[in-house]
C-alpha positions, 0 to 999 in steps of 0.5 A, a space after each residue: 366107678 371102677 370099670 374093666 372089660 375083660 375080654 375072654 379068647 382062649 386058643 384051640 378054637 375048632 370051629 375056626 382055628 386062629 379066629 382069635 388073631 385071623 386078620 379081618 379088614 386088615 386088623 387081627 379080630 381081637 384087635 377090633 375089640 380091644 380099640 372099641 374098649 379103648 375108645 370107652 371113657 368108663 373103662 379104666 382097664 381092658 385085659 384079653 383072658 387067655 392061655 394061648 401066647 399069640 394071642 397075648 402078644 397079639 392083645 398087648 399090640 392092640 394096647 390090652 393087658 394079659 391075664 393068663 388063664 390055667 390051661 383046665 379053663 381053656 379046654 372045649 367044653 369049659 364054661 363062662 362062669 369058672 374062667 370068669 370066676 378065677 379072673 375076679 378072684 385073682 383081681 380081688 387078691 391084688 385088692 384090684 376088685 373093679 366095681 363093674 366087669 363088662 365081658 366082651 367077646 373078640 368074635 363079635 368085632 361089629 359091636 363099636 364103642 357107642 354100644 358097649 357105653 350104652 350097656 354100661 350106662 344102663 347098668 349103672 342106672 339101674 344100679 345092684 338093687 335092680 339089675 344084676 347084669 345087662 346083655 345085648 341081643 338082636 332079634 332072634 333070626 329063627 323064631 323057636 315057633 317055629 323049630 323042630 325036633 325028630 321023633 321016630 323018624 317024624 318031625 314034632 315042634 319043638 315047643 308044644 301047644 302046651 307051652 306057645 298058646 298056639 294051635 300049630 304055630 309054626 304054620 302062623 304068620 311070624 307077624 302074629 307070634 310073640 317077638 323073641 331075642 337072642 344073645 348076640 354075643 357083643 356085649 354083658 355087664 354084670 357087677 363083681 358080687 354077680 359072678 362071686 356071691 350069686 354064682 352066676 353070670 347074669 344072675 336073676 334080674 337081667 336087663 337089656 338092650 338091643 341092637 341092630 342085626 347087622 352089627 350082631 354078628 358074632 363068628 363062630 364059622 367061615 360064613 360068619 366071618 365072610 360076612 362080617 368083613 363084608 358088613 365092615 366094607 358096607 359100613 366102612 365109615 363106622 370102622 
């Protein structure tokens, strides 16, 4: 089977600008990414889909391959499915379709090789008659129970009895409510004909598996990445 990893970094980030290429326990934080691709037998290619230039020449110095996105898939707002779109289309002209994509994102540098293999096995066992995808999660840090919303000026909960089952559930001990998880951002699988014929990124049938949340974190600000590098110093014998 013909696997490759592509790993989606566009430049311009808001949030924290140059995140993609910002060193993290001495490496830039895609390159964490791209090694623990690398390290997986079943990955036959790793390629960082990107429109910015230092961070193409900074994923070729890790080992990855460059695929360089048009800049109207590199904007703010731009969604997973069209850059992924583009990329499968443009590997099908050069007749270099993969029988199986994994997504992996440069923001969640914690997630090692063992998990990105165990997703693609599970996929790979469940084949396309039962899955269309497989993702990672990690327990939700913040049960929806328990969320709100403001209504003239006065909180309402977010789900209504209506839809939890449950008379005033964010008064409940969390122990008693349905257990609930969240991407995590580390790792989705999905088969080429998920994105092309079904127009999805996961499609109807989503298998998954879970992680741990110490190595879920997936930066997005200065307090995720301070706390990834602290995570990587505690569990310095994984890294």
């Amino acid at each position: 089977m013909k696997i490759y990893a592509i790993i989606p970094a566009r430049g311009g980030s808001k949030g924290l600008p140059g995140k993609n290429i910002r060193p993290l326990h001495g490496k830039p934080l895609i390159a964490w990414t791209i090694e623990a691709a690398l390290k997986v037998p079943y990955i036959s290619k790793v390629i960082v889909n990107t429109d910015d230039v230092e961070i193409a020449k900074t994923g070729r110095a890790a080992g990855a391959e460059v695929f360089s996105r048009p800049n109207n898939l590199a904007e703010d707002l731009t969604e997973d499915l069209p850059v992924f779109t583009h990329h499968i289309e443009e590997l099908k002209k050069m007749d270099d379709l993969p029988d199986m994509i994994v997504d992996l994102r440069a923001t969640a540098p914690l997630r090692r090789a063992e998990r990105i293999k165990e997703g693609i096995e599970l996929l790979e066992k469940l084949g396309k008659e039962k899955a269309d995808s497989v993702r990672a999660v990690s327990k939700a840090c913040k049960h929806p129970y328990k969320m709100w919303r403001y209504e003239e000026g006065f909180l309402m909960p977010f789900l209504s009895e209506e839809h939890t089952g449950i008379k005033e559930p964010y008064n409940a001990p969390r122990q008693i409510l349905p257990k609930v998880y969240q991407n995590n951002g580390s790792m989705n699988a999905f088969w080429p004909e998920t994105v092309l014929e079904k127009k999805s990124m996961t499609g109807d049938k989503i298998a998954g598996y879970t992680m741990e949340d110490w190595e879920s974190v997936n930066i997005d600000n200065e307090f995720d990445f301070a706390m990834a590098e602290k995570l990587m110093e505690k569990y310095k014998q994984l890294f």
